[in-house]
C-alpha angles and dihedrals in degrees: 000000000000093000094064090059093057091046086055091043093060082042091068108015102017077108104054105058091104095050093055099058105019087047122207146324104348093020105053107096097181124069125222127216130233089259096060092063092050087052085051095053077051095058099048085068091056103030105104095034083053100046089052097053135038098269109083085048131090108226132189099190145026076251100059081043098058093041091060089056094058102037091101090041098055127073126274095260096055081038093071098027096061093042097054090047089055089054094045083047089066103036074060097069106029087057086041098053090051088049114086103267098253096147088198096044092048098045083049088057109041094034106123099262090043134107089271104029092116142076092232092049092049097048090048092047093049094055090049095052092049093252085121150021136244095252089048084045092054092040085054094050095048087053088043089054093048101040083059099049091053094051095042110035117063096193088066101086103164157351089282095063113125099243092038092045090050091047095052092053075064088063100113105179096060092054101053094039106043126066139166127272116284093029105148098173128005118229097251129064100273112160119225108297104020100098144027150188127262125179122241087036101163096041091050100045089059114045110081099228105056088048085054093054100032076059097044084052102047090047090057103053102044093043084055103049120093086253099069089051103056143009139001091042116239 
């Protein structure tokens, strides 16, 4: 089951794992072809439907898989909780695949009471071994940041609160990925691939918690292409 998520994964995202974390324009190292603009045209026409299902994650387990289906009938706390696990599920094992295989050093590392039991260890420890940039570095502490207000503090009841509305407008790669309908060519000099087209542009980009999730998704699927496990870096 879960296999067939992460088939149709690569199938819509398997090419925009190096836009996420090299950014745009100087910083993209890897070319994309005319066909992966047209995927992304595709995509704009799925792209809610797919958010709010399994299917436009990329999932390791039944449980991953669950979660994702929930994640727009829970509450906004479980919400961004689950989401973010599912991110720091995959940093795991992208800093894990470029570290030498030892399975008990490495449960001894990234245990929860280890050097790199926690989200913040493991997204400073991934920028500093070139798995991601400094925009995608910024993008994962603010999660991270979010993801921890909402499990620790009890007065913070949803996305619209005041401090968590205010951290999902610092959200970068959204902004510089995602554009309305019937957008031909952003503004900007992106080259062929590295953006694409989502309905109800204006509505989603603002609501927090659509910027939160749209992240979350992203997040999952880049960290878990090849690409993001060998060279050239992402």
């Amino acid at each position: 089951m879960t296999a067939t998520y992460f088939a149709s994964f690569f199938g819509f995202f398997g090419f925009f794992a190096a836009i996420l974390f090299n950014g745009f324009g100087g910083d993209l190292s890897a070319p994309f072809s005319i066909a992966s603009k047209r995927c992304f045209v595709s995509l704009s026409l799925y792209f809610s439907s797919l958010l709010e299902s399994a299917m436009g994650w990329s999932l390791f387990n039944d449980d991953e898989t669950e979660a994702v289906r929930e994640l727009f009938k829970s509450s906004d706390r479980a919400a961004a909780i689950m989401a973010a696990t599912i991110v720091e599920n995959r940093l795991t094992a992208a800093i894990k695949h470029r570290f030498n295989p030892h399975v008990a050093v490495q449960k001894e590392m990234f245990r929860s009471s280890g050097p790199l039991g926690s989200f913040s260890a493991k997204i400073k420890l991934a920028y500093l071994m070139g798995i991601c940039s400094e925009r995608a570095f910024k993008d994962l502490e603010v999660m991270k940041d979010i993801r921890n207000r909402f499990a620790h503090h009890i007065d913070i009841k949803d996305f619209n609160s005041q401090r968590i509305a205010d951290w999902c407008k610092n959200f970068q790669l959204i902004d510089i990925s995602v554009f309305p309908t019937g957008t031909k060519d952003p503004v900007i000099n992106h080259k062929p691939g590295d953006w694409f087209t989502i309905d109800g542009h204006e509505e989603k980009m603002k609501d927090p918690k659509w910027r939160y999730l749209i992240t979350a998704m992203l997040f999952s699927g880049s960290l878990a292409t090849p690409r993001a496990f060998g060279l050239p870096n992402i």
